[in-house]
C-alpha positions in Angstrom: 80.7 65.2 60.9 79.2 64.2 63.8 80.9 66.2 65.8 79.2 69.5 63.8 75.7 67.9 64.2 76.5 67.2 67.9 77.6 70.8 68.3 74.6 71.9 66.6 72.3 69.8 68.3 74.2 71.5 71.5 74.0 75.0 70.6 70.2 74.1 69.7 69.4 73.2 73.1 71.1 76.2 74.7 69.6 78.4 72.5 65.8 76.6 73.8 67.0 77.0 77.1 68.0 80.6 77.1 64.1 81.8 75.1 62.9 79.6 78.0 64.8 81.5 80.8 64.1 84.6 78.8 60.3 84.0 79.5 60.2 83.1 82.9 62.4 86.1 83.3 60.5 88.6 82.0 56.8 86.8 83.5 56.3 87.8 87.0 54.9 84.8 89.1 52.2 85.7 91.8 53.0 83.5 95.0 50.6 81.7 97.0 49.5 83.0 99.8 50.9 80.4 102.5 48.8 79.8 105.2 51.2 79.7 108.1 50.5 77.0 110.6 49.1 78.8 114.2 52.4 77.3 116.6 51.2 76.8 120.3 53.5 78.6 122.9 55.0 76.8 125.8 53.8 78.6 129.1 57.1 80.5 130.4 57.7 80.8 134.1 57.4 84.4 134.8 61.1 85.6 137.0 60.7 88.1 139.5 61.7 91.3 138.0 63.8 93.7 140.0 61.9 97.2 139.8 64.1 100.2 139.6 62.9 102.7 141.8 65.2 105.8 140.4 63.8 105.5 137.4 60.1 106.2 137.8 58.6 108.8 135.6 56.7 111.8 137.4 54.6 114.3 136.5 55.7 117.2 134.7 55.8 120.4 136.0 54.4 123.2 133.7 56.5 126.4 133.5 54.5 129.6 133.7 56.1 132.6 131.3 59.0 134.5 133.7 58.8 132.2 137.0 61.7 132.3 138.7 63.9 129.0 139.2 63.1 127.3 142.5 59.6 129.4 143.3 57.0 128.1 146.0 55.0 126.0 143.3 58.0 124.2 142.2 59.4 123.8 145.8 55.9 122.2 146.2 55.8 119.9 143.4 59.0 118.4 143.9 57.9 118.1 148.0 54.9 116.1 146.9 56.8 114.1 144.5 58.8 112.9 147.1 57.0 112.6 149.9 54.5 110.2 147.3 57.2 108.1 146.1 59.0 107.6 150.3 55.2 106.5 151.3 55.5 104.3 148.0 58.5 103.1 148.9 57.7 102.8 152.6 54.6 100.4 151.7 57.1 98.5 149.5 59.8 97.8 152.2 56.3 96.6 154.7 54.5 94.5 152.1 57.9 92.7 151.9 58.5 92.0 155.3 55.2 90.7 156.0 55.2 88.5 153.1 58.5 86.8 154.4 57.4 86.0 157.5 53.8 84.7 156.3 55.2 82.6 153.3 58.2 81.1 155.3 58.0 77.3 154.1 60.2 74.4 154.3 60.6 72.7 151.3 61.7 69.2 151.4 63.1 69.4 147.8 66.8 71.0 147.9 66.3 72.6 144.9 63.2 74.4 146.0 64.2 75.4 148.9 67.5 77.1 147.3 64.8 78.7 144.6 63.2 79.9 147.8 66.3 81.2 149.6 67.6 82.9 146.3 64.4 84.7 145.5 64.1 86.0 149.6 67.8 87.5 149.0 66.9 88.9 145.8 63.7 90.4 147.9 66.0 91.6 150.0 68.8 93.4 148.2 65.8 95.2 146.6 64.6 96.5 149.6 67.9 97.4 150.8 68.1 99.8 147.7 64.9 101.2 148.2 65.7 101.8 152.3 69.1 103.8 151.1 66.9 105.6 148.3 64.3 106.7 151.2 67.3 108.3 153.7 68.7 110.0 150.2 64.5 111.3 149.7 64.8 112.6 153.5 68.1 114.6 153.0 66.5 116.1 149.7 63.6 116.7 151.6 65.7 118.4 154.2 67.5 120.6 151.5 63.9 121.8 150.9 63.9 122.6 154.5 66.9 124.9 154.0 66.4 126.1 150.8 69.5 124.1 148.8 67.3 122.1 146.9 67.9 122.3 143.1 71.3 123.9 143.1 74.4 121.6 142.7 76.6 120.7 146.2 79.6 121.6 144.0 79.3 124.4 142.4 75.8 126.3 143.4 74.8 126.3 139.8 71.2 125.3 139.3 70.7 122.2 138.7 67.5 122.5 136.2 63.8 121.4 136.6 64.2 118.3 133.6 67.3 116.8 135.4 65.6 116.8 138.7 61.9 115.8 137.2 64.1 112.6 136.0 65.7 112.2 139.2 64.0 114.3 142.0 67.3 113.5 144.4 69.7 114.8 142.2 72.5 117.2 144.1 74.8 117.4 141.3 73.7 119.5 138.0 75.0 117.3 135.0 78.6 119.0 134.3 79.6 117.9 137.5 77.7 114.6 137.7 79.6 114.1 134.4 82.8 114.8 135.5 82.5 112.9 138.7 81.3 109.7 136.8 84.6 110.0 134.5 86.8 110.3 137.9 85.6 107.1 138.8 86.0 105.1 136.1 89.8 106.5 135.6 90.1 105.2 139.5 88.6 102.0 138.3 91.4 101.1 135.8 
């Protein structure tokens, strides 16, 4: 018998327990609002970032109704977008040079003066970059000259006017740019 009144006793209690976790169930609780704890920010040392200059937005050029690809207006805009963006460049490659030789210190620390050296060669590979991309801005500005700018050097098909608004020194249009990007990386393998 005292097993039945056990069991009873038992199946009691579960039966409690169940109306209980039927109520809590079926009662929505409201949460506190927790009033998170304002966490105070470690000052980060800001690293040098390397700008890249290809990737500058420009202006947009406004197409009237039935201009013809490559008119005098376009040939103009494109001229003064990259004639402002050499003399950008240009200013770039001169505020650098003067900065190395005015802020040329020696550091008795080894470690600061490798943070020194390291930061000069980053300097200087961006500035390297920028002097190619200023020779590649004269040759486009020289197929202005001769009147091959915005047509592809492979196969004379025009390049388009978003293509080179993303990348004024384009000489590929984008099927060929495409294709020559997959030669390469099957020569990579």
């Amino acid at each position: 018998m005292e097993i039945r009144t056990l069991m009873a006793k038992k199946q009691s209690l579960m039966e409690k327990a169940m109306a209980a976790a039927k109520k809590v169930i079926t009662k929505p609780v409201a949460k506190k609002p927790v009033a998170k704890k304002p966490v105070a920010k470690k000052p980060v040392a800001k690293k040098p970032v390397a700008k890249k200059p290809e990737t500058k937005q420009h202006k947009q050029y406004q197409v009237k109704e039935n201009e013809k690809y490559m008119c005098k207006s376009q040939i103009s805009h494109f001229r003064k977008i990259l004639n402002e963006w050499k003399l950008e460049l240009s200013n770039d490659i001169e505020r650098t040079v003067s900065h190395m030789q005015t802020d040329i210190t020696a550091y008795a620390d080894p470690n600061d003066r490798a943070s020194q050296e390291s930061d000069m060669a980053l300097e200087l590979r961006n500035r390297d970059r920028e002097r190619r991309l200023v020779k590649k801005i004269n040759s486009t500005l020289g197929n202005i000259e001769q009147k091959e700018y915005g047509f592809c050097n492979a196969c004379g098909e025009e390049i388009g006017l978003n293509r080179l608004l993303a990348r004024p020194t384009a000489t590929l249009c984008i099927d060929c740019k495409t294709l020559e990007e997959i030669k390469e990386r099957q020569q990579a393998k």
